[in-house]
N, C-alpha and C positions, 0 to 999 in steps of 0.2 A: 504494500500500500504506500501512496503518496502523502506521508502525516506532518501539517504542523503542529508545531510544537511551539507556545508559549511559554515563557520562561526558563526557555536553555538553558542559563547560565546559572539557573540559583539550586540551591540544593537537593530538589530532585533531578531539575531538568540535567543536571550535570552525570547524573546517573543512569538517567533513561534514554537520552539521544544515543548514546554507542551504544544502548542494548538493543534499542532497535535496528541501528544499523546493522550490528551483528545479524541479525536475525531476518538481513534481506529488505527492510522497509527504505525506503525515498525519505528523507528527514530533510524537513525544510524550518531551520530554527529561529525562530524571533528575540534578538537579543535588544539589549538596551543600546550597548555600545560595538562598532566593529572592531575587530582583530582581538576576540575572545580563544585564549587558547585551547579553552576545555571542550571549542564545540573539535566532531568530529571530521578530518577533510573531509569526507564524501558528502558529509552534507550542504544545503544553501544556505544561505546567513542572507537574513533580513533584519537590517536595522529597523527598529520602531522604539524611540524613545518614551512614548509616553501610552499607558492603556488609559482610555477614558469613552468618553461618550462622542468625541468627535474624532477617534481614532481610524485612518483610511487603511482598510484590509483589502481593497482588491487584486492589488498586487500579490501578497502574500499567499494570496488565498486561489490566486490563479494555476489551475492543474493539479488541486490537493484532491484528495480522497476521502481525508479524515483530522479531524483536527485534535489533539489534548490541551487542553487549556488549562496550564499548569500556574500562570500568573497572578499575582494578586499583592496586595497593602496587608501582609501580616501585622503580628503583634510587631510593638514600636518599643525599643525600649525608651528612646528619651524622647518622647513627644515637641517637634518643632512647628506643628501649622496650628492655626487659629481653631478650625473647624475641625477636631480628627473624625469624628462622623460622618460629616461632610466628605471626608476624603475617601474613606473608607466605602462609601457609596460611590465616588464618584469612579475610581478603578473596581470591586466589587461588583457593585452590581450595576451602573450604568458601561462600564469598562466589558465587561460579561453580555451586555446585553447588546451592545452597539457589534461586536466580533459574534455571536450567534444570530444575529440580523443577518451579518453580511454572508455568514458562512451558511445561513438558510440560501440566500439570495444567490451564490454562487453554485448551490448543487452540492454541497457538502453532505456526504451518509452519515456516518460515524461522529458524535463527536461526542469525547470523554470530559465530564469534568471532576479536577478535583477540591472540590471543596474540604470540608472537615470539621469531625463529631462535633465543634462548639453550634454547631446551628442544632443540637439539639440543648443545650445546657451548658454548665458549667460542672455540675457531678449529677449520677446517678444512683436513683432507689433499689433498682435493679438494672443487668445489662440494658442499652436502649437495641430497638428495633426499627428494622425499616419502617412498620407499620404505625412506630409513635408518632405521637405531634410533638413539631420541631415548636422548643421554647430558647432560640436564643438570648443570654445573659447580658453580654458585651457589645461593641460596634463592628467588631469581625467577626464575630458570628452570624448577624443582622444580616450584615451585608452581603455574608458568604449566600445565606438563605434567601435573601432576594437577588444573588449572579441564579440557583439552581432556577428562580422563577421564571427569570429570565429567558432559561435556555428553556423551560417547558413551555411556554409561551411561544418561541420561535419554530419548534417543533410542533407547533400544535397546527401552525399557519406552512410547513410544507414539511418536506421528506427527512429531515434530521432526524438521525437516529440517536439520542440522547444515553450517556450512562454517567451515573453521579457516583464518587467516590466516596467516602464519610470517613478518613483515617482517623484514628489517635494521635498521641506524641509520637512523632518520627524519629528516629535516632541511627546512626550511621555513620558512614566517614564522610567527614564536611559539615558533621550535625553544629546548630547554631542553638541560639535564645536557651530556654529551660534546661535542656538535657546538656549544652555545652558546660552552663552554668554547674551542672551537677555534676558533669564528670572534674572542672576544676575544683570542687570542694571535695568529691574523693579522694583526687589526689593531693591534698594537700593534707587531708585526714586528721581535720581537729575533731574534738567531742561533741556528738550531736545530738540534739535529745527528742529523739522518732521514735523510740523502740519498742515505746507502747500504743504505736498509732497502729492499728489494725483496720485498714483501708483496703480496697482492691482497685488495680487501675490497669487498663490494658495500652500496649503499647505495638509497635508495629517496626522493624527493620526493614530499611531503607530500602534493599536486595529484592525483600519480599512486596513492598510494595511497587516498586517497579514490576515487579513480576505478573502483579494483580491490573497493573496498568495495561500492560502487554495483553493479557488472557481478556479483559474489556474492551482492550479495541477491534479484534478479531472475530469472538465467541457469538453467534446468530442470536443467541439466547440472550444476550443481555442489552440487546435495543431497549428502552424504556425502563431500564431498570437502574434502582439506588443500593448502593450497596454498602458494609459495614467491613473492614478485614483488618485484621489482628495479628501478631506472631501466635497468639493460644495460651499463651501462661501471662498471665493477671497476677499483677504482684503489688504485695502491699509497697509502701513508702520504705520503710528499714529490709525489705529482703530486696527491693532494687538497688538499694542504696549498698546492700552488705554484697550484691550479685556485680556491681559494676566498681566496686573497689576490687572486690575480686579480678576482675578481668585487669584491673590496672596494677595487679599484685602490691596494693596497696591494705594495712588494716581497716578496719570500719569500728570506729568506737563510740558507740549507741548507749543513751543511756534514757531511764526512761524521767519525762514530765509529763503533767494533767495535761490534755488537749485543751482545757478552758484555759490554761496556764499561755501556750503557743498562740489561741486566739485570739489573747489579749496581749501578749508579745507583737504578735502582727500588728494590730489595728495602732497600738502606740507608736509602732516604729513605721509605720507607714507602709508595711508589707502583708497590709490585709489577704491580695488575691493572691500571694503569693505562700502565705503559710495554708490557705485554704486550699491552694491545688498540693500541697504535699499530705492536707489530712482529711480531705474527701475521697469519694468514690467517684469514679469517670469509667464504666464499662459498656462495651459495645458485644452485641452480639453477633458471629460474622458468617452462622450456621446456612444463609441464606445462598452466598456466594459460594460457599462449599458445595453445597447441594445443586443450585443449578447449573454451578460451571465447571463442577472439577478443581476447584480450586487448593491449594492449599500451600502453607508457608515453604519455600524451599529449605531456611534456614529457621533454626530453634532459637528463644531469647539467647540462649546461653552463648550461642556460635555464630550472632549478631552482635552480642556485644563485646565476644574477642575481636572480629573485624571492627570494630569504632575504637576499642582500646590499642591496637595497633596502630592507627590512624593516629589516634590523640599524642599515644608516645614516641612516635617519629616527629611531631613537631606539628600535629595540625593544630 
């Protein structure tokens, strides 16, 4: 297949463009800036510096087959614009909906998108499912929720063939934000006091979802369909924590506090949503994707997170 690919260059695109090259596809990459080293020769390199609502896709979009729409206004850590809502719509979901306009309008079959599990929450009672109602918390999840509208909306008015992604925290080599965050406090391995949080949270390697990426663009079966995917082991806060110092053969010295203790630690110090995602539940169920596509993790948490700990202690 002839597939763009929005956001080459960030950290999945950097992972999925030579898998699919490998694997015989036409990769036509949209980057922000040209003479990116990571895209692959064989494929074409389309500058587009900006996703929005007045973004020109004809070009790009000229002889595709299939598109993944991997781009997007993630989490910020230091907030610089007036309006981050504003913004966050404005790539999200105006950004999302101007590129599945056009890629309606050009005859586009296929096209993936991946958004991610905050468009249903910020933690869960139980696993979430496709079949729940999405309640996003934040402005990235908002927004991710209104790009999927979008793209069902453009598919409703011609022949797109729609597939929604719904990952967890991704982690991998080149992993950024939370999990980079976490693996430098492993390794640095001061005393942390998790050890009585008893949370479940599901999480997803990189490899694997690439993988999942791949078996979505191709599989007949999953035209119209949203999906949930996971590596399969759901780990609390302190056994991710004790599993990825491991991997960095570093100690993990865990000690326990009240969780009322931590959420008032947070909220003082200003790191409300951040002590909250270490002592919540956030689980997806991914039994859907299994079932109708065959799907399943290539690699295990455990042999995911020796490739990211490799990565990290070469100097990523």
């Amino acid at each position: 297949m002839r597939v763009l690919i929005t956001g080459a260059t960030g950290f999945i695109g950097r992972a999925l463009c030579p898998a699919l090259v490998a694997t015989g596809h036409e990769v036509a990459a949209v980057v922000r800036n040209s003479g990116n080293p990571t895209i692959p020769e064989r494929a074409t390199v389309h500058v587009i510096p900006d996703i929005g609502p007045e973004t020109e896709w004809d070009q790009a979009l000229s002889g595709m087959d299939a598109v993944i729409h991997l781009a997007a206004r993630a989490h910020v850590m230091e907030e610089h614009v007036r309006d981050p809502m504003g913004e966050f719509n404005r790539v999200n979901a105006e950004g999302t909906g101007r590129l599945t306009s056009a890629a309606a309008k050009a005859g586009i079959g296929r096209f993936v998108y991946l958004s991610t599990v905050k468009v249903m929450g910020d933690h869960s009672s139980a696993p979430f499912r496709e079949s729940d109602t999405p309640r996003p918390e934040d402005a990235y999840g908002k927004s991710k929720l209104a790009g999927e509208q979008a793209l069902a909306i453009a598919a409703a008015d011609a022949g797109l063939e729609p597939v929604i992604l719904r990952p967890p925290m991704v982690y991998g080599p080149g992993a950024k934000g939370n999990f980079l965050a976490l693996m430098k406090l492993c390794q640095a391995a001061p005393p942390l006091p998790f050890s009585a949080v008893d949370n479940r949270r599901s999480i997803i390697y990189l490899g694997n979802l690439v993988d999942a990426i791949g078996r979505c663009l191709t599989a007949d079966g999953a035209a119209g369909e949203t999906y949930f995917v996971r590596d399969g082991e759901d780990l609390s806060t302190p056994a991710l924590i004790r599993n990825v110092a491991a991997a960095l053969g570093r100690p993990a010295r865990l000690f326990p506090a009240p969780v009322g203790f931590l959420r008032l630690a947070g909220a003082i110090t200003g790191k409300t949503q951040a002590i909250s995602t270490l002592l919540s539940d956030l689980q997806v169920d991914d039994e859907k994707i299994r079932r109708q596509l065959g799907w399943t993790p290539s690699l295990n948490m455990l042999q995911g997170l020796k490739e990211t700990a490799a990565w990290f202690s070469a100097g990523g």
